[in-house]
C-alpha positions in Angstrom: 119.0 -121.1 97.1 117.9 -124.5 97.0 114.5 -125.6 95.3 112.4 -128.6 95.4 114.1 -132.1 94.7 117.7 -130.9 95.7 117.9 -128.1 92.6 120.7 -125.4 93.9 121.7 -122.0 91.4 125.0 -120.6 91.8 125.9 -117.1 90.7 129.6 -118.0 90.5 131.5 -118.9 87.6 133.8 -122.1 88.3 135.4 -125.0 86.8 132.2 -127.1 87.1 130.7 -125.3 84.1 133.6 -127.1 81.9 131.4 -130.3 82.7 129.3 -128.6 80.2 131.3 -128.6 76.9 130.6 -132.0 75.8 127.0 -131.0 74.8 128.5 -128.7 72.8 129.6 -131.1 70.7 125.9 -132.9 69.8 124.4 -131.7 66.7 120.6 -132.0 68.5 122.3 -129.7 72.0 123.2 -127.3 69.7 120.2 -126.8 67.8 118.2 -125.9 70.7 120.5 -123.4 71.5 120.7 -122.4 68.0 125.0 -122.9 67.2 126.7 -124.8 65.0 128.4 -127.8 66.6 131.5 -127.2 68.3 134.8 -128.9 66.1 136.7 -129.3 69.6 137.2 -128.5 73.1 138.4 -124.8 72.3 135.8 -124.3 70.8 133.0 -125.7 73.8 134.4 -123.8 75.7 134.3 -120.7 74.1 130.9 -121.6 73.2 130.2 -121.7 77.0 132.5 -118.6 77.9 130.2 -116.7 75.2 127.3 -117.8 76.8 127.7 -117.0 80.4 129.6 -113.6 79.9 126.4 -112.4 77.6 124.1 -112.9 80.1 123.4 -110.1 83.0 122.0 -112.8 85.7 124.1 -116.1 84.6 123.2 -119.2 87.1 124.9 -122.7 87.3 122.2 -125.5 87.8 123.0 -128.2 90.3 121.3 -131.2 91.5 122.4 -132.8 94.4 125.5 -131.1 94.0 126.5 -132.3 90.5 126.5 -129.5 87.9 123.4 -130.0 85.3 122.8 -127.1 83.5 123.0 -123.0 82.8 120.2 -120.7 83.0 120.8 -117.0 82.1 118.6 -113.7 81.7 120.6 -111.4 79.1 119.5 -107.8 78.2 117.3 -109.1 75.1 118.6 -108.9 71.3 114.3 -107.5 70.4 114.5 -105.3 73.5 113.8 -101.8 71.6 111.6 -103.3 69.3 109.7 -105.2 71.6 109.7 -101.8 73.9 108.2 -99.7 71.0 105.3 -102.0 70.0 104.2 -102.5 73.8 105.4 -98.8 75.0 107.6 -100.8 77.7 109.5 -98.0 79.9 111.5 -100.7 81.7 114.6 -102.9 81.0 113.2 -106.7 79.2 115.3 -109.3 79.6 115.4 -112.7 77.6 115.6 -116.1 78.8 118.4 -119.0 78.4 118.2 -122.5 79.5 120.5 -125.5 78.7 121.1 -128.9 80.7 122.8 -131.6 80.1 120.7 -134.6 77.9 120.8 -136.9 81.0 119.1 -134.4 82.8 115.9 -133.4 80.3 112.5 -134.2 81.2 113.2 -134.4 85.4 110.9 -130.5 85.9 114.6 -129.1 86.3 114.6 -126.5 83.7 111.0 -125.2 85.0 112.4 -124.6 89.2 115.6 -122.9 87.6 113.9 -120.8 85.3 111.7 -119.8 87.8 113.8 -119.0 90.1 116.1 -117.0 88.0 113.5 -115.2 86.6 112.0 -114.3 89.8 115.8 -113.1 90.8 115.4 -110.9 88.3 111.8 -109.5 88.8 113.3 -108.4 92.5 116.3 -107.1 91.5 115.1 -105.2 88.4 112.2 -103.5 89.8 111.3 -101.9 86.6 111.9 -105.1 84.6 107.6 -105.7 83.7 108.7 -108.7 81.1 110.8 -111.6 80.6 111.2 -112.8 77.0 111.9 -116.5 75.7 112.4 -118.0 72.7 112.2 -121.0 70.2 113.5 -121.9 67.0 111.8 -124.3 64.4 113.8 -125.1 61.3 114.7 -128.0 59.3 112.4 -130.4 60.7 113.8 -129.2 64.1 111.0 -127.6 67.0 111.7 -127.7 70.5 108.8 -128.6 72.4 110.5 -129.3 75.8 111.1 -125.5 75.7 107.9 -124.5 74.6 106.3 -126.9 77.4 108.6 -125.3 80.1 108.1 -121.5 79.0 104.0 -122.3 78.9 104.2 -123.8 82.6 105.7 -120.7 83.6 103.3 -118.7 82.3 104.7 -117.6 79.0 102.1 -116.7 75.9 102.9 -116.6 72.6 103.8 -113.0 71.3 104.6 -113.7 67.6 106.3 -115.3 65.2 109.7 -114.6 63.2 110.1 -115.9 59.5 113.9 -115.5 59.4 114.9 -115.1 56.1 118.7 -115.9 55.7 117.9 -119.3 56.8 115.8 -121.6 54.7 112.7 -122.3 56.6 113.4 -121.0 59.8 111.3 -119.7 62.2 111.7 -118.3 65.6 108.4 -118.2 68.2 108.6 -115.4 70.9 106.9 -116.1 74.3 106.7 -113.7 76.8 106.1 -113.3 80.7 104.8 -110.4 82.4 105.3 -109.9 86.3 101.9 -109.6 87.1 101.0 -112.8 85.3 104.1 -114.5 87.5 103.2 -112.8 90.4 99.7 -114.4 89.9 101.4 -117.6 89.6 103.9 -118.2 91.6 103.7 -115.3 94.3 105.9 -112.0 94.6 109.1 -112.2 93.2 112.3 -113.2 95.5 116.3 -112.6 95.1 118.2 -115.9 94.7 120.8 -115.0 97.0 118.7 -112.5 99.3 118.4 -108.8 99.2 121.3 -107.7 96.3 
């Protein structure tokens, strides 16, 4: 599928995602993605391994054929929870994005994330949310995330005091299909009809 301004997903796992691993080795990368800084390139890449194989829809990000990022949807971690408190019948997934530094700030992360979460929205028919996430500790808050997930259409759900962390919190955003169908029209696969 390619997007606006030369932005392509790929479903398949290749080399190019080893590109990757250096991020994994800045202290501010990391935080985002809330891990500890990889010691070496073992470690990066198993970092990266972790990453894609815990995700249901995993996407490499390209622009202009050069690999950028990663943007996943994985069955999410507050699924039963979140299914209880808003009698939810369907599966809710959770987002992931990541690109490399160079690339911040260019609208990437918002066409990817919108097109993988539409991927999903068609393929899981049932799937009524998409959840996304944020973490604030230690002086540390994401606001490129939080401006991508809002110009998506996230809303703030709640918020997490975490306790075995000192002063850490984690913000919860979520997405229903109606509100993205509103948006951004129905729903389409990536990689047509699955």
């Amino acid at each position: 599928m390619v997007m606006k301004e030369n932005i392509t997903l790929k479903k398949e796992l290749n080399r190019d995602i080893l590109k990757l691993a250096p991020n994994f080795f800045d202290e501010n990368f990391c935080k985002g993605l809330e891990l500890e800084p990889a010691k070496n390139m073992e470690e990066a890449k198993k970092l990266l391994k972790n990453i894609w194989y815990n995700a249901k829809y995993s996407y490499l990000i390209y622009l202009n054929s050069e690999i950028v990022g990663y943007v996943g949807l994985r069955k999410s971690d507050f699924c039963d929870s979140f299914k209880k408190y808003y009698a939810v019948n369907g599966p809710v997934y959770e987002l992931g994005i990541f690109l490399d530094e160079k690339y911040k700030g260019k609208g990437i992360a918002g066409e990817a994330s919108k097109a993988a979460i539409s991927d999903v929205f068609s393929i899981e028919g049932k799937c009524g949310f998409v959840l996304a996430c944020t973490a604030e500790y230690n002086g540390f808050d994401n606001e490129a995330s939080k401006k991508v997930q809002r110009k998506l259409g996230f809303v703030d759900l709640d918020k997490i005091e975490v306790g075995f962390l000192e002063s850490y919190t984690r913000r919860r955003r979520v997405l229903k299909r109606e509100r993205f169908i509103k948006l951004f029209g129905n729903p389409e696969p990536i990689f047509g009809e699955e």
